[in-house]
C-alpha positions in Angstrom: 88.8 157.3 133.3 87.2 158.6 130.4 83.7 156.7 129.1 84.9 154.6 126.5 86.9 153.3 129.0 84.0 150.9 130.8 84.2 147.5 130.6 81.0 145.0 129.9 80.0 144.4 133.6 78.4 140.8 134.1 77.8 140.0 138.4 79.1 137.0 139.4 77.7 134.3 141.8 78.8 134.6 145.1 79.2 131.7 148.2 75.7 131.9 149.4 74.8 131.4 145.2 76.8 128.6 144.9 75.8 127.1 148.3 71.8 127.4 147.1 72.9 125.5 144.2 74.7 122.8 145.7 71.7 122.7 148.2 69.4 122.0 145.1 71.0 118.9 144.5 70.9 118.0 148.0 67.1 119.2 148.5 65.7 121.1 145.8 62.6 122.6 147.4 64.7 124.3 150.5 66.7 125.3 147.5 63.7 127.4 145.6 62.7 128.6 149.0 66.1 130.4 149.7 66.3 131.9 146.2 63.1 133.0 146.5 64.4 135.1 149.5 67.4 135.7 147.8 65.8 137.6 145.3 63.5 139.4 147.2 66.2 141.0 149.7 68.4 142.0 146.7 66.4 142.5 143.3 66.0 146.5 144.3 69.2 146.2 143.1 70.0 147.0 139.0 73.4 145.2 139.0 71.5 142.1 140.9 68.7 141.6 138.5 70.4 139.8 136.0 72.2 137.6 138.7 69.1 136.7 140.5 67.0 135.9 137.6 70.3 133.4 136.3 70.3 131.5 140.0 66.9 130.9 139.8 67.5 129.4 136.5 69.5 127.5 137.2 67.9 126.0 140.4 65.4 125.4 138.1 67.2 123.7 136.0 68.7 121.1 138.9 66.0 120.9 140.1 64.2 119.6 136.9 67.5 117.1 137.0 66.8 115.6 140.0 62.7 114.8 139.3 64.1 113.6 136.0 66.5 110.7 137.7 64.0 110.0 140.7 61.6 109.2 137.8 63.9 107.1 136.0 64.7 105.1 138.8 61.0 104.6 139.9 60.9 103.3 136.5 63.6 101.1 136.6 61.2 97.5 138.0 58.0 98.6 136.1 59.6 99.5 132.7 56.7 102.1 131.9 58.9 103.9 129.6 55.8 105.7 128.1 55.1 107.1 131.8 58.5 108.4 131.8 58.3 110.5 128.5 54.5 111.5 129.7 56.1 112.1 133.2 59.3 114.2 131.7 57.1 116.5 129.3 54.8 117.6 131.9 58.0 118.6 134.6 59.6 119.8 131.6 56.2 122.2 130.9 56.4 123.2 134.2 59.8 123.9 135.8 62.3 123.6 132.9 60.7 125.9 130.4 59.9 128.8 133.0 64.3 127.8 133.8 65.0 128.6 130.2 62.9 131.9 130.3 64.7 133.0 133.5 68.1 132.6 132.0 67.1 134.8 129.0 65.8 137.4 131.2 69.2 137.4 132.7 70.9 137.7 129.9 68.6 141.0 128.9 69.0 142.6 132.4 72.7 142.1 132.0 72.7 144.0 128.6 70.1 146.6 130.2 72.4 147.3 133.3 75.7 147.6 130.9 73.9 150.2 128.8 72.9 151.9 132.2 76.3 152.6 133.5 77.6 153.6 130.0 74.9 156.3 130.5 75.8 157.1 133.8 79.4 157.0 132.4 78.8 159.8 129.7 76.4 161.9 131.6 78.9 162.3 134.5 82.0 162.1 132.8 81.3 163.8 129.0 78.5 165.7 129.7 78.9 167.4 132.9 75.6 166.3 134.4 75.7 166.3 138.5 72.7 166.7 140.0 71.1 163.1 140.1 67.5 164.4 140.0 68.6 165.2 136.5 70.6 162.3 135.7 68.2 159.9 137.0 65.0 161.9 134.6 67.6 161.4 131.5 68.2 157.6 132.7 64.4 157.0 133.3 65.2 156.0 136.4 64.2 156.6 140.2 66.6 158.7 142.1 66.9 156.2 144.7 67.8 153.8 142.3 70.2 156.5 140.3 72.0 156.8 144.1 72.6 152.8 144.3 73.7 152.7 140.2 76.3 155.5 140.9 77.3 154.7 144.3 78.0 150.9 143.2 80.2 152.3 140.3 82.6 154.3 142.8 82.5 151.1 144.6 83.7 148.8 141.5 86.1 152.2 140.4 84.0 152.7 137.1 84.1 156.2 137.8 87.3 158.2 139.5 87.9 158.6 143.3 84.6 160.7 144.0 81.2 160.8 146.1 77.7 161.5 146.5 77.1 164.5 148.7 73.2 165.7 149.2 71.7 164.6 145.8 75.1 165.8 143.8 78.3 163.8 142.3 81.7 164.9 143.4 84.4 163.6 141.3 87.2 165.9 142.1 89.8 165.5 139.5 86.4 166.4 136.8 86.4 169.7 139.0 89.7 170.3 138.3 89.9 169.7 134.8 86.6 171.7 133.9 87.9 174.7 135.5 88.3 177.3 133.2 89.1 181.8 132.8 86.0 182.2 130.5 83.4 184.1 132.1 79.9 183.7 131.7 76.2 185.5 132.5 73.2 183.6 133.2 69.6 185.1 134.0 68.0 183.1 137.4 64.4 182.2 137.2 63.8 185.4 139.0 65.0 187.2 135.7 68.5 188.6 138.2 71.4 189.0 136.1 74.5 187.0 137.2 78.4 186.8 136.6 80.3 183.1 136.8 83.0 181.5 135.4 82.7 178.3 133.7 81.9 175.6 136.6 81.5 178.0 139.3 78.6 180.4 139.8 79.6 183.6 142.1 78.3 183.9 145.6 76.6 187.2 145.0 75.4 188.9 141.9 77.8 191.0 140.4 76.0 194.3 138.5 77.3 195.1 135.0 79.0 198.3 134.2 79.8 200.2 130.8 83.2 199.8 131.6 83.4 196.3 131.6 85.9 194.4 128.7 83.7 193.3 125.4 83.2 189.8 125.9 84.5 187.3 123.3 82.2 187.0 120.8 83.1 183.6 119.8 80.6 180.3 121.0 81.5 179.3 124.6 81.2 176.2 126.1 79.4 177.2 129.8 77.9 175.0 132.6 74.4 175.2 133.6 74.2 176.9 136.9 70.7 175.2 138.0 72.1 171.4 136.9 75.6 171.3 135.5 75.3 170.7 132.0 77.3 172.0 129.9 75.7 174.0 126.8 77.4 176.1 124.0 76.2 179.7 123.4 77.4 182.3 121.4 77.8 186.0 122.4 74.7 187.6 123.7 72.9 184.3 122.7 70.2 183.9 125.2 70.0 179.8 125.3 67.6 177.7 127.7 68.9 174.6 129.4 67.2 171.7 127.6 67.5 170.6 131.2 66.6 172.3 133.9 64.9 175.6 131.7 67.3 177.9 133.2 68.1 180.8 130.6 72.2 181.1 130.4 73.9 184.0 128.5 77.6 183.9 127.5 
C-alpha cells in the first residue's frame, strides 16, 4: 500500500450514537447527559474528535426541535405568536447556534485527522521514519497519541500487515523491500566509526583497512542509524540527520 493510496477517512456513528439520538427525541436532557460522557471517555482519541463533536450537534439540534414543538403547542389556546418568535430566538441563541458551531468543528477535525494519517502514511511508508518519538515530533503530536493514530491505522489496514514493538513500527514487507548491497559508514555520537548496509547497522564496529574496495563515489541513498530516515550522501560526504543529529558517511 503505497501513500497515495489512502482513502478520505470520515468515522461513522455507531449503535450507542444512534441510540443517544433517538433517546433525544424521547428525553433530550438524559440525551446531553450521555453525550457528554460519551465524549469524555473517547475524545483522547484523534479519529473520534470529529465524531463526537458531530453527535453533539446533532443532539443539539433535536433537542432544539423538541423545545421548538412544546412551545408551539403551549401556544396553540393563547395564540401569543409574538411569545413564540421571542421564545424561538432566545433557544435558538442558546442551543442551536452552539449545534451549528459543533458541526463545523467536526467537519475541521475530520479534515485535520485525514491530513494526519496522510502524514503518518508518507513518514512510514515514503520516508522511512520508524521510531515514533520522531514521527510523533514531525507530526506535532504526543507519542501516546502518535501510538493510538498508528495503531488504529493497522487496525483499519491503512498501512500493511505490521506492528508496534517498544516505541518502533514493524512493517515487514517495508523491511524487505528497503534491503539493499550498498554499504554505508556512519560516525556514533561518541565519534566511533561504523560499517552498515543500507537498513541494517552491524552488531559490532567493523575497523577500516587500506585494503578495503574504493567505495562508489556516486550519491547513496542510506538510513539513519539513530532514527531510520533515509538521507542521500555522496562519497566521503559527512551529512547530519536533520533528525536525530546523527553524523552518517556514505
Amino acid at each position: 500500500m503505497e501513500a497515495s493510496d489512502l482513502k478520505r477517512f470520515k468515522q461513522k456513528f455507531t449503535g450507542i450514537d444512534y441510540s443517544i439520538i433517538a433517546l433525544a427525541v424521547l428525553f433530550f436532557p438524559l440525551a446531553i447527559v450521555l453525550t457528554a460522557v460519551r465524549v469524555l471517555v473517547t475524545h483522547r482519541h484523534n479519529h473520534c474528535k470529529g465524531r463526537n463533536n458531530r453527535l453533539f450537534g446533532w443532539v443539539l439540534v433535536i433537542t432544539y426541535g423538541i423545545f421548538e414543538l412544546l412551545m408551539i403547542l403551549a401556544t396553540i389556546d393563547d395564540k401569543d405568536v409574538d411569545g413564540l418568535y421571542s421564545a424561538s430566538i432566545v433557544w435558538g441563541v442558546i442551543i442551536l447556534v452552539p449545534a451549528i458551531i459543533m458541526l463545523l468543528i467536526a467537519k475541521k477535525e475530520d479534515k485535520k485527522f485525514n491530513s494526519l494519517l496522510q502524514f503518518y502514511s508518507n513518514a512510514i511508508m515514503k520516508r522511512g521514519l520508524v521510531q515514533i518519538e520522531y514521527i510523533a515530533r514531525e507530526a506535532r503530536q504526543t507519542p501516546a497519541h502518535a501510538v493510538r493514530d498508528i495503531t488504529f491505522m493497522f487496525e483499519r489496514r491503512m498501512l500493511p500487515n505490521g506492528k508496534l514493538d517498544n516505541g518502533v513500527v514493524i512493517i515487514p514487507s517495508l523491511q524487505r523491500r528497503t534491503q539493499s548491497p550498498f554499504q554505508g559508514e556512519f560516525v556514533s555520537r561518541n565519534r566511533q566509526r561504523m560499517q552498515y548496509s543500507l537498513g541494517e547497522v552491524a552488531a559490532e564496529p567493523a575497523p577500516l583497512t587500506r585494503n578495503e574496495a574504493t567505495p562508489d563515489p556516486g550519491p547513496k541513498s542510506v538510513e539513519c542509524p539513530g532514527c531510520g530516515a533515509r538521507s542521500v550522501v555522496t562519497h566521503l560526504e559527512k551529512k547530519e540527520c536533520e533528525y536525530c543529529g546523527t553524523v552518517i558517511v556514505a
